[in-house]
C-alpha positions in Angstrom: -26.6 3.8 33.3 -24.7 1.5 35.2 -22.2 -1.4 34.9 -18.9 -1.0 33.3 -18.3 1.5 30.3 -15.9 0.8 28.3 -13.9 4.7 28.0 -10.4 3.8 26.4 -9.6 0.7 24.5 -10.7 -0.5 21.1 -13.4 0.3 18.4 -15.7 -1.9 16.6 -14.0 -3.4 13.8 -10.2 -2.3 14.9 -7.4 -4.4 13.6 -4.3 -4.0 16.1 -0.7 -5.2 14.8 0.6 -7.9 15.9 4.1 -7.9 16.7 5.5 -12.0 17.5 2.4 -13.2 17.1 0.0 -11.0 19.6 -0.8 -7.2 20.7 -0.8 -5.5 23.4 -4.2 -3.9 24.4 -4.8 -1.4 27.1 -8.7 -0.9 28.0 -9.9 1.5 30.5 -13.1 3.9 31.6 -15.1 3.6 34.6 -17.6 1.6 36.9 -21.0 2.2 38.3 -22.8 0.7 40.7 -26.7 -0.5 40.1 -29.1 1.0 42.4 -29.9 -1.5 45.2 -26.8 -3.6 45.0 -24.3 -3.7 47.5 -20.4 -5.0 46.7 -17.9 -4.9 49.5 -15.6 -5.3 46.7 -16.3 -4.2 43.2 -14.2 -6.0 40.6 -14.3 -5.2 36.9 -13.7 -8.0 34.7 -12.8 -8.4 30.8 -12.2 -11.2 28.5 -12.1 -12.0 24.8 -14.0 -14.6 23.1 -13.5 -15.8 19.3 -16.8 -14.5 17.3 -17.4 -17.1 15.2 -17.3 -19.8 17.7 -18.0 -18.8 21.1 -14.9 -19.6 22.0 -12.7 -18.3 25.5 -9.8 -16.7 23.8 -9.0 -15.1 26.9 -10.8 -16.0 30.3 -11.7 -13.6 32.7 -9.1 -11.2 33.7 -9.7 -8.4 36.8 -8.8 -4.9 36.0 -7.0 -2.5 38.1 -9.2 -1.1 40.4 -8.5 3.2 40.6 -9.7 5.9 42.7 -13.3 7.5 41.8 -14.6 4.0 40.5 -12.1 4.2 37.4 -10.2 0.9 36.4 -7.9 -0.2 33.5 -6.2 -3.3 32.0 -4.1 -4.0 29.9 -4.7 -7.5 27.4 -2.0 -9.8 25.8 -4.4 -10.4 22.4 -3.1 -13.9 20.1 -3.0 -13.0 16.6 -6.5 -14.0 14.8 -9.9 -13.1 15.2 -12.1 -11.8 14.5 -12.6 -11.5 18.5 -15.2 -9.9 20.8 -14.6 -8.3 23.8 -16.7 -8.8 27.0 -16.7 -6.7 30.1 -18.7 -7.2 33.6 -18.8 -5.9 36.9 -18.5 -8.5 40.5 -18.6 -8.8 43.9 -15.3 -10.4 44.9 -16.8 -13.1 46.3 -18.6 -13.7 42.9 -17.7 -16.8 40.8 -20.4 -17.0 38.0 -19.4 -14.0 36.7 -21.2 -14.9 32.8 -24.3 -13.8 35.3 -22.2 -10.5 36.5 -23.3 -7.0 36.0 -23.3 -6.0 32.6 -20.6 -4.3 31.0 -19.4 -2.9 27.5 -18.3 -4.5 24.3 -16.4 -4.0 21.4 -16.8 -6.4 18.0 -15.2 -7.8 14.9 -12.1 -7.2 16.3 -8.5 -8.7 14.9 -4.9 -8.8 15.7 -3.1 -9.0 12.3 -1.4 -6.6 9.7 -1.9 -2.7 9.2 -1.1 -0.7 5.8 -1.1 3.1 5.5 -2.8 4.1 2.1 -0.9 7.4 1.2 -0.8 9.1 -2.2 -3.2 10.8 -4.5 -6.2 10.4 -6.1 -5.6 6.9 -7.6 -4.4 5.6 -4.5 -7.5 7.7 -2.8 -9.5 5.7 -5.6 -11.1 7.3 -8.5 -12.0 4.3 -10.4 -16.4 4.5 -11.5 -17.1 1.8 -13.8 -18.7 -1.3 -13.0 -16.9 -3.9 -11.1 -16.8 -6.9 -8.6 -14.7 -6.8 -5.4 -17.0 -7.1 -2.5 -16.2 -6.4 1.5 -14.7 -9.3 3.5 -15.2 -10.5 7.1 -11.3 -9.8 8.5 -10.6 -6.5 5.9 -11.1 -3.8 7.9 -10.9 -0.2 7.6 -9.7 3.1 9.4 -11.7 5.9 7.7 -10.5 9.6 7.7 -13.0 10.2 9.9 -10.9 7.9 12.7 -13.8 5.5 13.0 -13.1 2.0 11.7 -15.3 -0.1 9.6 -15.6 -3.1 7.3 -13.6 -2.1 4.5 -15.8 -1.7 1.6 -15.8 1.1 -1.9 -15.2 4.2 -1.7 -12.6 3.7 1.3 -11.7 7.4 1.2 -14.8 9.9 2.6 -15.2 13.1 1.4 -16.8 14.5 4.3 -16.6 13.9 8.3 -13.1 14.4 8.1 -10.6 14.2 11.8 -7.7 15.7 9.8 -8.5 19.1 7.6 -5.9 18.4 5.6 -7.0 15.3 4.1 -10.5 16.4 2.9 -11.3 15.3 -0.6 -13.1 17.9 -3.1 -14.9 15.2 -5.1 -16.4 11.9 -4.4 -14.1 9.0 -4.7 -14.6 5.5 -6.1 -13.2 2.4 -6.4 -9.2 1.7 -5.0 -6.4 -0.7 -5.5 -6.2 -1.4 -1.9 -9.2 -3.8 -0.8 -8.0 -6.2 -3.0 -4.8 -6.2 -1.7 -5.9 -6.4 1.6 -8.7 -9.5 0.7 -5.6 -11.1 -1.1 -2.9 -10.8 2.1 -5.9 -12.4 4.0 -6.5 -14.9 2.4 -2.9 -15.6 2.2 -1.8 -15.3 6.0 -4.9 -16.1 7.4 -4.9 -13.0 9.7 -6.8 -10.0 9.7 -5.8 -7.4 7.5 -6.4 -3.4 8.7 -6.0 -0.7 6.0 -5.7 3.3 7.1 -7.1 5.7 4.8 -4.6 8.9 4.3 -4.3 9.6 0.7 -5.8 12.7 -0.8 -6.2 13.5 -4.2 -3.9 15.7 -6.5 -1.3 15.9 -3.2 1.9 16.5 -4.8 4.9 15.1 -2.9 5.9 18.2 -1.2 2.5 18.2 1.0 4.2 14.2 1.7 7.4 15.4 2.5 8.0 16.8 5.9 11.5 18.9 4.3 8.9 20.8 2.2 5.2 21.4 3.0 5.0 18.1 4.7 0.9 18.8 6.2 0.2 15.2 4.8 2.6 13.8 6.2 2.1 14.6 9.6 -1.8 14.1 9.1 -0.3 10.6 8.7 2.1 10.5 11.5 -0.5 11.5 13.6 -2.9 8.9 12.5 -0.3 6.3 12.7 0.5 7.0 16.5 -3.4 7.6 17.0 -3.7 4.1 16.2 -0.7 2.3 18.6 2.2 3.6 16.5 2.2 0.0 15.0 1.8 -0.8 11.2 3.3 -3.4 8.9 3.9 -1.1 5.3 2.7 1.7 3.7 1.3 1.5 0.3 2.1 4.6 -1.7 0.6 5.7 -5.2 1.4 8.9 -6.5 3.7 11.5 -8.6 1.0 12.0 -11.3 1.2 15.9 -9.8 5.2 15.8 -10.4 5.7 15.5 -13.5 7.0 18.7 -15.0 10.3 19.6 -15.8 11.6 21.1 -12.0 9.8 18.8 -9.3 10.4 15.7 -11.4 14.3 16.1 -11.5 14.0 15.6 -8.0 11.5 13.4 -7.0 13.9 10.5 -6.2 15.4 13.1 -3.6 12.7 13.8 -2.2 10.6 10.4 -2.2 14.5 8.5 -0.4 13.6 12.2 2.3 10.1 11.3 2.9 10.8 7.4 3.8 13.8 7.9 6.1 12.0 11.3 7.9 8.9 8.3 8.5 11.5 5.3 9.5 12.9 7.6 11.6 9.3 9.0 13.3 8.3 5.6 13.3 11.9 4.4 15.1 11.4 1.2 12.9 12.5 0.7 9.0 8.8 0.5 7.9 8.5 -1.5 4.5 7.2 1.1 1.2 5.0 -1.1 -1.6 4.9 1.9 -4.5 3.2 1.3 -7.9 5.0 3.0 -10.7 3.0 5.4 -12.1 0.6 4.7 -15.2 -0.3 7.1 -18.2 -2.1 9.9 -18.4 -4.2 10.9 -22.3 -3.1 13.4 -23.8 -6.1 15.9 -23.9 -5.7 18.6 -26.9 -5.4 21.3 -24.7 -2.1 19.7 -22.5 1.5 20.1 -23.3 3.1 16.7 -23.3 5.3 16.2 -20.6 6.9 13.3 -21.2 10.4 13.6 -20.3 8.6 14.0 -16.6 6.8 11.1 -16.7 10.0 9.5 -17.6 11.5 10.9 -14.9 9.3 10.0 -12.0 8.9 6.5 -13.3 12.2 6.2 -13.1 13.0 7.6 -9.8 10.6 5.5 -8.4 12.6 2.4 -9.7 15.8 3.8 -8.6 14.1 4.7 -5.0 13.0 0.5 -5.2 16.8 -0.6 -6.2 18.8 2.2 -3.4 16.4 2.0 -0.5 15.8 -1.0 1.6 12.6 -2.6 1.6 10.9 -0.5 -0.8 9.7 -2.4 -3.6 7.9 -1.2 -6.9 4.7 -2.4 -8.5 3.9 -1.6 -12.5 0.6 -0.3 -13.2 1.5 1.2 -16.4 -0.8 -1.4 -18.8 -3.8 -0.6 -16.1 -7.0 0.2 -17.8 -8.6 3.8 -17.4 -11.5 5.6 -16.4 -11.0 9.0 -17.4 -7.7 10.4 -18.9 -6.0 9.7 -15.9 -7.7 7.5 -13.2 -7.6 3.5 -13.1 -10.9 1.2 -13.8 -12.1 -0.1 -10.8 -11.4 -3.1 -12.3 -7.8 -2.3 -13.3 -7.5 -1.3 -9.6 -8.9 -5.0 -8.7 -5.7 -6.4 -10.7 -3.5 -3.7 -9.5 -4.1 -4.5 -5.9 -3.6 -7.9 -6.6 0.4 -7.2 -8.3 0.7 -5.1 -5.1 -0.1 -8.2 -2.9 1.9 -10.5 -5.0 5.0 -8.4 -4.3 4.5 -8.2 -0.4 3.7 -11.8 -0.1 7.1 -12.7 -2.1 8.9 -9.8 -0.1 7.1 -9.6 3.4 5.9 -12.6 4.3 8.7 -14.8 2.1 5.4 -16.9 0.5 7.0 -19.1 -2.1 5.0 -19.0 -5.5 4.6 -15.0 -5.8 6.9 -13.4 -8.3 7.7 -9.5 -8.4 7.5 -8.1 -11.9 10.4 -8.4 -14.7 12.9 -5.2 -14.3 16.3 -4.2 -16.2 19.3 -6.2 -15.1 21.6 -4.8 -17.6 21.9 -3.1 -21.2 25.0 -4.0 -23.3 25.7 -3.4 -27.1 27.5 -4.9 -29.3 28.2 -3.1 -33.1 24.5 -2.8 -34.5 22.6 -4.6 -31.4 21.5 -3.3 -27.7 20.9 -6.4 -25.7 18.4 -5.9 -22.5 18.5 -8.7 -19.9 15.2 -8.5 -17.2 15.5 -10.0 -14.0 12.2 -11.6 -12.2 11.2 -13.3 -15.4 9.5 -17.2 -14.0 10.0 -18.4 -17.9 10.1 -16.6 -20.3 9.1 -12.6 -22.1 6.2 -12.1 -24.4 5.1 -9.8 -26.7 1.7 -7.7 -25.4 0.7 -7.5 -29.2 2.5 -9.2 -32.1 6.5 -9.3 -32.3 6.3 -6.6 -35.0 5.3 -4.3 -32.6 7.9 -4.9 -29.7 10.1 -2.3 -30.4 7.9 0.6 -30.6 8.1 0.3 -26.8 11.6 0.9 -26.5 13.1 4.1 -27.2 17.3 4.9 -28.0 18.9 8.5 -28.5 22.5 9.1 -28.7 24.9 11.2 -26.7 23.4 14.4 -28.9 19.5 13.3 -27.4 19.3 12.2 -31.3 16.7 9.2 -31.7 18.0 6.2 -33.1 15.8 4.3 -35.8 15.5 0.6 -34.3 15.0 -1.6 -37.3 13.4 -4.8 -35.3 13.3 -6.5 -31.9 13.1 -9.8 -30.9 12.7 -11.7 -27.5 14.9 -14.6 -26.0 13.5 -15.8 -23.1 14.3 -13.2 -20.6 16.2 -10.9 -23.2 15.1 -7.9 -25.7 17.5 -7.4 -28.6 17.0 -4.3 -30.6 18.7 -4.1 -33.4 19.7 -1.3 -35.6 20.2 0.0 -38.4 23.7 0.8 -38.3 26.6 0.6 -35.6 26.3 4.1 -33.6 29.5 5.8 -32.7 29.7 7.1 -29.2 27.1 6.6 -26.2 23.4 5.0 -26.3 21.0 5.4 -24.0 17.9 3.5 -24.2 14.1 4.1 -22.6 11.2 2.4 -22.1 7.3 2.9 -21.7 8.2 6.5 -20.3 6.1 9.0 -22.0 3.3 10.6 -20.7 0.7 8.1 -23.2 3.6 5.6 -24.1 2.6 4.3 -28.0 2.7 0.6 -27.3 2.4 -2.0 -24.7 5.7 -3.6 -23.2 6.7 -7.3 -23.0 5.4 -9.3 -20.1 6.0 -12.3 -18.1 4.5 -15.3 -19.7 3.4 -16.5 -16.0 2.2 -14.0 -13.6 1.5 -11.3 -17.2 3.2 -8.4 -15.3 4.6 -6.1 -17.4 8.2 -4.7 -17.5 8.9 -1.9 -15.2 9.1 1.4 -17.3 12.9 2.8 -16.8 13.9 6.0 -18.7 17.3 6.9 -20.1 19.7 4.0 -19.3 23.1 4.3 -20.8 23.6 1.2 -22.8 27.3 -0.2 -21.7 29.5 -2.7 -23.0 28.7 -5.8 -20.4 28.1 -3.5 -17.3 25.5 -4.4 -15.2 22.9 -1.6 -15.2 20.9 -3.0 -11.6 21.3 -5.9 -9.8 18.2 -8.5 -8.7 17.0 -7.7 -5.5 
């Protein structure tokens, strides 16, 4: 062996954020001499060259020289790639150094946007049915193994694991989070790294560094593994919090989690979460549907109280199995997530978050809703007769009040009932465990309405503002 090794520095396939349009670097290891050459001054050189083209990115840049033949630099990267990166070893006095000793190199490698996947199994990725969303040159992946790759189905391994605590007990399958990733590509035209954390069935206290918190650390850790850089995390889970004590507070919990990470991270790191979707009731399960309610809910509140956390629904997502998306559900779903940081993140004009409640009034015998992020108008999912057997309204006493129809105007729901109710009303929608019928949805992007759960209906108060 001889020439320069490459000991410290990047992987095949590593995405590196950017921060102002380039990253910072650092590559080190060591140098041997061949047998039979003689340098009065060895010089290790390194430069990075665009893949596609051939082109000199960066030229040749000498590396500080150490004791015991050691040497390290430290590269200023542009955003872009996908680059490769070139090492040789000189005599000072050598200027054709293309003909140099031979040195180490890394490939495919890009300086763009990093994501955390975090959650549980259908942020893991559990969908098995057939389905089309192929690997893409610039989508890259950070495996729980630590080793990075082209990002391609399943993206979480269930063996070869660096962190014990994320090891999976069955295989996974397809995830919502290539497609995001192709879909930011395609959209910045930078590369696009995803890291793999999630584990299946990991309730939030393994996430939350107050309680059990051994997930979240396994992510920390990753995170500062890999430069301490990211742009987001995208988060998918509660499926594991839904009965009656952890779901009460999940929304504490959840608001504990991001600010413990912000404040790890010494940067207010941006939280895409998809509101959870339904689970079948199986004949041997007690319904748990005020739970469900509950953590859908919180994770709207969490979306409307934190800064830059932002809420995706998944609740009309085809399933697999009782619980777990279709891969091709998780195709669309990765592409709502995408639409959401490209209107939030990256200020793209044309990319619309999905309708959410803006307010709930009443007047006598009708409960007006008013959604916000509606491009046009509301439909129906089914036909109008059906509309209101997605909403849901008790009184003060938890009573249920009969809704005799519904109707939508452009971006409102009225429901009207039978009689004028004295006292409070609080309305619900698509929160049980296996909600009964589809909600509205945009007529343009055909993203559903965000599931909320026990809203007091008020006499023209604003429930939420737009964000």
């Amino acid at each position: 062996m001889f020439g320069v090794l490459i000991e410290k520095g990047p992987y095949d396939w590593q995405v590196f954020q950017q921060e102002n349009g380039q990253a910072e670097v650092e590559v080190c290891g060591r140098y041997i001499i061949p047998p039979g050459v003689e340098m009065t001054k060895p010089v290790v050189y390194v430069r990075v060259m665009q893949e596609d083209s051939g082109r000199e990115v960066l030229a040749w840049q000498p590396a500080k020289i150490l004791e015991n033949q050691k040497w390290q630099l430290t590269l200023t990267i542009p955003a872009g790639g996908l680059y490769r990166l070139e090492s040789c070893l000189a005599d000072s006095t050598n200027e054709v150094l293309e003909w140099a000793t031979r040195g180490d190199m890394r490939y495919h490698l890009g300086v763009g946007d990093l994501y955390v996947i975090a959650g549980q199994s259908n942020s893991a990725g559990y969908g098995k049915d057939s389905f089309y969303d192929p690997p893409e040159l610039g989508v890259h992946l950070c495996r729980n193994s630590m080793r990075w790759d082209l990002a391609v189905h399943p993206m979480n391994d269930s063996t070869d694991i660096a962190h014990p605590a994320n090891l999976e007990g069955a295989n996974p399958g397809a995830s919502p989070w290539l497609s995001f990733a192709k879909t930011i590509h395609r959209e910045i035209g930078l590369p696009v790294g995803l890291i793999q954390t999630s584990l299946g069935g990991s309730p939030l206290s393994r996430w939350n560094p107050r309680q059990e918190g051994d997930l979240y650390q396994s992510m920390l850790e990753t995170v500062r593994n890999l430069g301490g850089k990211i742009r987001g995390v995208l988060w998918y889970q509660g499926c594991s919090d839904t009965d009656e004590e952890e779901s009460k507070t999940y929304e504490e919990r959840f608001s504990q989690m991001v600010t413990a990470f912000r404040q790890d991270m010494g940067k207010e790191v941006p939280w895409l979460t998809v509101q959870l979707n339904r689970q079948l009731k199986l004949p041997e399960q007690i319904p748990a549907d005020d739970g469900w309610g509950r953590v859908r809910e919180a994770q709207r509140q969490a979306a409307r109280k934190l800064s830059n956390v932002w809420v995706i629904p998944a609740r009309d997502c085809g399933l697999c199995d009782s619980i777990h998306n279709t891969a091709a559900a998780n195709v669309m779903l990765g592409e709502r997530a995408a639409r959401t940081a490209l209107r939030v993140l990256y200020q793209k004009p044309g990319w619309e978050l999905a309708p959410d409640l803006a307010s709930a009034r009443r007047k006598e015998d009708v409960v007006e809703l008013t959604f916000s992020h509606v491009t046009t108008r509301l439909l129906p999912f089914d036909s109008p007769e059906t509309i209101c057997r997605g909403f849901t309204l008790w009184d003060e006493n938890r009573k249920e009040i009969p809704i005799l129809r519904a109707e939508i105007a452009g971006n409102h729901v009225r429901l009207f009932l039978q009689e004028a109710v004295e006292g409070k009303i609080f309305v619900s929608a698509g929160w049980q465990m296996d909600p009964p019928a589809a909600l509205p949805v945009d007529a343009s992007t055909r993203q559903p309405i965000l599931s909320f759960y026990n809203i007091e209906v008020l006499n023209d108060e604003i429930i939420g503002g737009e964000r």
